[in-house]
C-alpha positions in Angstrom: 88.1 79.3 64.8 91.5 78.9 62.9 93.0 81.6 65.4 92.1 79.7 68.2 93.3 76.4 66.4 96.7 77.9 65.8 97.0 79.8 69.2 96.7 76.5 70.9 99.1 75.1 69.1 101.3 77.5 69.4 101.1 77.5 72.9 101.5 73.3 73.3 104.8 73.8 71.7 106.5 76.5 74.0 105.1 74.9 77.0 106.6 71.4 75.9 110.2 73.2 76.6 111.4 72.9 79.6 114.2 75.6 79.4 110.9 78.0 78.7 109.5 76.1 82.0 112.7 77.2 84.2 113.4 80.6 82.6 109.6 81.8 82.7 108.1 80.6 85.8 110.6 78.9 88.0 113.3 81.8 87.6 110.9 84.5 88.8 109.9 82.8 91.9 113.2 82.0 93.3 114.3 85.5 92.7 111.4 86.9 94.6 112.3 84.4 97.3 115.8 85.8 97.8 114.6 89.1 97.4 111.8 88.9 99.8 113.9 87.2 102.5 116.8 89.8 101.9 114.3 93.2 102.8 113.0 91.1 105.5 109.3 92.3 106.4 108.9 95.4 105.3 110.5 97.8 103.2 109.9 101.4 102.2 110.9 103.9 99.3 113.5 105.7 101.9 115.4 102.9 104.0 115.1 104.3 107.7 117.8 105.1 109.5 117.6 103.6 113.2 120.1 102.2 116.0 122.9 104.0 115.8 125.3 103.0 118.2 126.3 106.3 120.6 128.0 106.6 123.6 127.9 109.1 126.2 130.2 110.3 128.4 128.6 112.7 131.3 131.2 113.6 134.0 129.3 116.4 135.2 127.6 116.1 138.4 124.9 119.0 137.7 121.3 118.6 136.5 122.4 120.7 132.9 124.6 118.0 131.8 121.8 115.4 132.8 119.8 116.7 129.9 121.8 115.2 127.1 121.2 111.9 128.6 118.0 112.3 128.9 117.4 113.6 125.1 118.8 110.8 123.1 117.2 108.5 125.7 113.9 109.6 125.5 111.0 107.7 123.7 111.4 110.3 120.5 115.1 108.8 119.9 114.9 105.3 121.2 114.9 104.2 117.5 117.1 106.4 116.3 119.9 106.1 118.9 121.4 103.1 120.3 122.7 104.4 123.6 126.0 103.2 126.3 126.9 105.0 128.8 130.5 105.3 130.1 132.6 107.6 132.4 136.2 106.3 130.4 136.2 109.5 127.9 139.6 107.6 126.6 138.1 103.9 126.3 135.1 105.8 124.1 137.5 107.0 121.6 138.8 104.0 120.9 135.6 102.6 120.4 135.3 104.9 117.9 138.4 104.1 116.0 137.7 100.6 116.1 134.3 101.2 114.4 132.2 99.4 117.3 130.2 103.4 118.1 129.4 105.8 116.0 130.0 108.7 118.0 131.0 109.5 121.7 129.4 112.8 123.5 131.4 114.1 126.0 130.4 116.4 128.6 133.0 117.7 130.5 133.2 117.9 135.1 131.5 121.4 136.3 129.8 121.4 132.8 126.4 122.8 134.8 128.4 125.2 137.6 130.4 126.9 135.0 127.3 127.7 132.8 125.2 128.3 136.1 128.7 131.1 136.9 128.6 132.4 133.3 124.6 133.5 134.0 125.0 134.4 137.1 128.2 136.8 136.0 127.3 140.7 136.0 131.0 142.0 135.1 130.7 140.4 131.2 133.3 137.9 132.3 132.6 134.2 130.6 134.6 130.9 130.6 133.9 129.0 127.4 132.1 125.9 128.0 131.8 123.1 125.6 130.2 119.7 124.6 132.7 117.8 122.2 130.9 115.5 119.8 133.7 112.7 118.3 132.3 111.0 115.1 133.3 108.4 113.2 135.1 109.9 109.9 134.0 106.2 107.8 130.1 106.7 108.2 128.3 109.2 106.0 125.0 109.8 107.5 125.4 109.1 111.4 127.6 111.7 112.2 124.9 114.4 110.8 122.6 112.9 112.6 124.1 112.7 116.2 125.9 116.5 115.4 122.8 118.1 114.7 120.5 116.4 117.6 123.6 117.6 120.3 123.8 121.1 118.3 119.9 121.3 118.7 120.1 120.0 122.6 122.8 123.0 123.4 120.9 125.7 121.5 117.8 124.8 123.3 120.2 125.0 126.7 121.4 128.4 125.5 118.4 130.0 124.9 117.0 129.1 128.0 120.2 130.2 130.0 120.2 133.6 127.7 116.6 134.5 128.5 117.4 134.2 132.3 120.8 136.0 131.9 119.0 138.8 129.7 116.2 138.8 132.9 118.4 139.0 135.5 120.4 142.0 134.0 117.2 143.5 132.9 115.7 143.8 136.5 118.8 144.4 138.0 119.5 147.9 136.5 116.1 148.9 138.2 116.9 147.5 141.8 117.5 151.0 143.4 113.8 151.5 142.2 112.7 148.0 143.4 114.1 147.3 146.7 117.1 145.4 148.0 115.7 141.8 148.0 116.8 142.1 144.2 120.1 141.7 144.7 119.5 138.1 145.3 118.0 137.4 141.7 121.1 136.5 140.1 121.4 133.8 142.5 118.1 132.8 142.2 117.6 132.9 138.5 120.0 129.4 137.9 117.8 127.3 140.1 114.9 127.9 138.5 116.8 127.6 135.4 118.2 123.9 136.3 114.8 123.4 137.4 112.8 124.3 133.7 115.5 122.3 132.3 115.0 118.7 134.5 111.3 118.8 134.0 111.1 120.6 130.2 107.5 119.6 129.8 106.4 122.0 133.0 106.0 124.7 131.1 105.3 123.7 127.7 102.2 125.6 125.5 100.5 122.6 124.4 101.7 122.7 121.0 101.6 119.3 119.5 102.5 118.9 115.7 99.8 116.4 114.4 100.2 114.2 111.2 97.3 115.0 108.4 96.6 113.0 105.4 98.3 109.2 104.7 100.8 107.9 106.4 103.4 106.5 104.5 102.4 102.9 104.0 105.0 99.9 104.8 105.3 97.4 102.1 105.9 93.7 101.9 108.4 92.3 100.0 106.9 89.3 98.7 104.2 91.5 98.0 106.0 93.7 95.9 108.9 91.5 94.2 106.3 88.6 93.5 104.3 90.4 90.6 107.3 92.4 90.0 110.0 89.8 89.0 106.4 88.2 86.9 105.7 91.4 85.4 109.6 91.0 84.6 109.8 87.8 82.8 106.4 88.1 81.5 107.6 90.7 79.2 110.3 88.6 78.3 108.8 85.6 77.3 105.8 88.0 75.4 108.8 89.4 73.0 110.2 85.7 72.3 106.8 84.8 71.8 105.9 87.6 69.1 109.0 87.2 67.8 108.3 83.5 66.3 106.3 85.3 63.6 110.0 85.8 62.2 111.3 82.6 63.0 108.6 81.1 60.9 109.0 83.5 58.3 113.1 83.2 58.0 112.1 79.4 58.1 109.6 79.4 55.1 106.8 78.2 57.0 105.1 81.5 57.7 104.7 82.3 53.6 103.2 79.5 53.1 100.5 79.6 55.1 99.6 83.1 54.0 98.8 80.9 50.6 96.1 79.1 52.6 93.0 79.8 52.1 93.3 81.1 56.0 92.6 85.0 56.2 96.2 86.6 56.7 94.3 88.7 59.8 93.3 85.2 61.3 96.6 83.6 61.1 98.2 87.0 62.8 95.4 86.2 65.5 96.2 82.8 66.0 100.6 83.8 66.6 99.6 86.6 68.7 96.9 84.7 70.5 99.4 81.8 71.4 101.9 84.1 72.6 98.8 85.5 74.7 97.6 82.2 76.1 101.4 81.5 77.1 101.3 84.5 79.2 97.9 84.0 80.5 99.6 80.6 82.0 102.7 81.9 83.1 101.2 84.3 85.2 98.1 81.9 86.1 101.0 79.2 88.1 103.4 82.3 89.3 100.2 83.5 90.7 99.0 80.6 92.8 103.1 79.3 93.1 103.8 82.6 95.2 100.2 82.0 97.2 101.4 78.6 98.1 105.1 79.0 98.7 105.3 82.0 100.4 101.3 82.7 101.6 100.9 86.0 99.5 97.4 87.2 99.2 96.5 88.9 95.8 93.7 90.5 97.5 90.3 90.6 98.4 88.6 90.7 94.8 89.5 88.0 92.0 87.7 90.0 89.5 90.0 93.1 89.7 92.9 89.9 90.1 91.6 88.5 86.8 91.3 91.6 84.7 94.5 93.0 86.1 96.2 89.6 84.8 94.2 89.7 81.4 95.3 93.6 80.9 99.0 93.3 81.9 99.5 90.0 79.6 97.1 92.0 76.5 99.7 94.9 76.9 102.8 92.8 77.3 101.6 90.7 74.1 100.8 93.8 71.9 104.0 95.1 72.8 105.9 92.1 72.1 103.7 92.0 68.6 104.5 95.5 68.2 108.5 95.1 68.2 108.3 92.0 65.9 106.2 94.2 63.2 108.8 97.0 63.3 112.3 94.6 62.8 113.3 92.9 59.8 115.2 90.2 61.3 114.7 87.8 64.1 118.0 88.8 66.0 117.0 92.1 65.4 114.0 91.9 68.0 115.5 89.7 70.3 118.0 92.6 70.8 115.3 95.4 70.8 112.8 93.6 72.9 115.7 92.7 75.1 116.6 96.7 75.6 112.4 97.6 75.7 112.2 94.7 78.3 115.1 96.2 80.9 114.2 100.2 79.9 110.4 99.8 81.1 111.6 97.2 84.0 114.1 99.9 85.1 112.0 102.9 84.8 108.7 100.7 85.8 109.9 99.9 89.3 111.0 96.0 88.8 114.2 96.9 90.7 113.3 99.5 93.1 110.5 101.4 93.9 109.4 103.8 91.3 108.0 106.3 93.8 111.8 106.7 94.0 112.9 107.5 90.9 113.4 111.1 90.3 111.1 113.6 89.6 112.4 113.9 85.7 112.0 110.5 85.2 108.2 109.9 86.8 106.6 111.0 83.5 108.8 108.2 81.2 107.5 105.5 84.0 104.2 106.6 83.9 104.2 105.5 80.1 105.5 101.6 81.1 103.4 98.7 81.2 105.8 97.5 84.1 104.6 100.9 86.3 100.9 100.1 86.0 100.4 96.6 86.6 102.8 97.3 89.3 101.2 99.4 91.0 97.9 97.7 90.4 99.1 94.2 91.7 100.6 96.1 94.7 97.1 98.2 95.7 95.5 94.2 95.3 98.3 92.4 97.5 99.6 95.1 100.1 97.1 97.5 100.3 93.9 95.4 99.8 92.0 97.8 97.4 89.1 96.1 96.0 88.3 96.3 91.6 87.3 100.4 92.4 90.8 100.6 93.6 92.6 99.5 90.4 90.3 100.2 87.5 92.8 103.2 86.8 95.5 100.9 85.9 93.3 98.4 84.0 92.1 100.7 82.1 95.3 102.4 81.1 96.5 98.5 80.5 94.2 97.7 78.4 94.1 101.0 76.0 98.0 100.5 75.8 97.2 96.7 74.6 94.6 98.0 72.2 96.8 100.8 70.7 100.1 98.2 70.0 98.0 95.3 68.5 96.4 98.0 65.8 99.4 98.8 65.3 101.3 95.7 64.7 98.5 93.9 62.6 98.7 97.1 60.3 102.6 96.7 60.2 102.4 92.9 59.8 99.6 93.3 56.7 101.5 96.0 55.0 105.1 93.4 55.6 103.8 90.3 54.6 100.6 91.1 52.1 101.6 92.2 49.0 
């Protein structure tokens, strides 16, 4: 009953200043506001790449040049590509220059006849035929992208012109043996070839590529940053907390109670338990705050809520007890539990999505409080997983709280008991 007496206490006097007020509860939601409204509605571990401006160009009158425009307008790239199209090949650079595009294609007059001449040639004479692709030397990604989708358009042109040149000379060689009307295959051949290549999907083999397993799920932001920034500052105020065992010690107050007839594991208890009940609080007003203020639902089970709360604040609070039991000084653990605080928030996925991180440094967040209860409030606000869904990460939360309060009531007995 003394714990409980002093834990209360404890906790009326941090929540009597303000400045712990702003810092601990007001702080977190306003930078989850401008967080959330800065990723807008949903965001994902890879940021995807869409609209980028392109213009194109097509002087040529034949059906071959047709099929660029028809690519990078088709429902595959309409995400991807932002397309104009323009017959000014000069007034295209310059929008390139300017910055207003990110790349022109240009396909040249006759671009279909000359190709159409090259396959129909039988003496090995060819006239080089291009598509110039102009990118803009400032971006980083773009011009990859729109290179490769024209590089992959032209090789599927080739091959389809190749296997008709390749025919046409194959047959040919044999049309003493086959009759006359052969001689009239090489001008066949590149009408059916400008024919396969307007309609692509006549003579396709049914081959569809079909997505197995999870999707990648989109996440909201106020669904992510909400717990995340009070995850944050919840380890925060759980180190100051713990680490007014010190204060009172530097200030005389804390031996002299150990003379009381109190048991030194009670009074422990009762500083611990108030830094406990201050986070139970904190996270109790962020909680229904971010419900009202910007309509975030924690899910569809208030138990796996509630023990998902009760194990991230145990763990946070053992923690903080843990770095005040291994400092001498006050100062001391404000500067370690400082560093501790911005390590786990880093590696935990407070700033960015953890799923990110590299693979080298997945195992070190896997060992944070800040990745757990992450990725617990997130399966409970964004994904909707019921208490089944998160036990994982209670579990580990809780044996983490377990393992740091041994610890630091061993530490504190052996400092202060003599």
């Amino acid at each position: 009953m003394k714990a409980l007496t002093i834990a209360w206490k404890d906790t009326i006097t941090r929540l009597r200043d303000w400045r712990a007020i702003v810092g601990f509860i007001v702080a977190p939601l306003a930078i989850s506001a401008v967080i959330g409204l800065a990723f807008g509605g949903t965001f994902r571990a890879e940021t995807a790449i869409q609209d980028i401006k392109l213009v194109i160009v097509n002087l040529d009158s034949g059906e071959l040049g047709q099929v660029y425009s028809t690519v990078l307008t088709s429902d595959d790239l309409v995400d991807l590509f932002l397309i104009t199209e323009m017959d000014d090949y000069e007034a295209a650079l310059e929008l390139v220059e300017t910055g207003e595009t990110r790349g022109v294609v240009y396909i040249p007059e006759d671009f279909s006849d000359e190709l159409f001449a090259n396959v129909s040639a039988t003496d090995g004479s060819y006239n080089p035929v291009s598509v110039e692709v102009t990118t803009d030397p400032a971006s980083s990604i773009s011009p990859f992208i729109i290179t490769s989708v024209v590089d992959q358009i032209s090789v599927s042109i080739n091959t389809l012109l190749l296997s008709g040149q390749v025919g046409v000379e194959q047959v040919l060689a044999y049309a003493a043996q086959l009759g006359p009307e052969l001689a009239e295959l090489a001008n066949i051949v590149p009408g059916v070839i400008e024919q396969a290549a307007t309609d692509p999907g006549a003579n396709q083999l049914g081959l569809d590529v079909v997505q197995v397993g999870e999707a990648q799920q989109d996440i909201s932001p106020f669904s992510y940053f909400a717990p995340s920034m009070a995850i944050f500052f919840l380890m925060f105020s759980m180190t100051d907390g713990a680490r007014s065992i010190l204060q009172e010690e530097t200030r005389g107050t804390l031996p002299r109670l150990i003379t009381t007839p109190t048991p030194f594991a009670e009074i422990i208890l009762g500083k611990i338990g108030g830094t406990f009940l201050t986070g139970i609080i904190q996270f109790i007003v962020l909680v229904l705050a971010s419900s009202l203020l910007f309509g975030l639902n924690w899910g569809p089970s208030p138990l796996a809520l509630a023990l998902l709360v009760l194990a991230t604040v145990s763990a946070s609070t053992g923690l903080g007890a843990l770095i005040s039991s291994i400092t001498p000084t006050e100062a001391q653990a404000g500067i370690v539990g400082s560093s501790v605080t911005m390590v786990f928030a880093a590696l935990g996925g407070n700033f960015a999505l953890a799923s990110a991180l590299p693979d080298y440094l997945q195992i070190p967040s896997r060992l944070t409080i800040n990745r757990w209860s992450l990725d617990g409030f997130v399966k409970l606000a964004n994904d909707g997983r019921g208490l089944e869904g998160v036990l994982p990460e209670i579990g580990v939360l809780f044996v983490m709280a377990v393992v740091f309060f041994v610890l630091s009531v061993v530490l504190f007995q052996r400092r202060f008991v003599r």
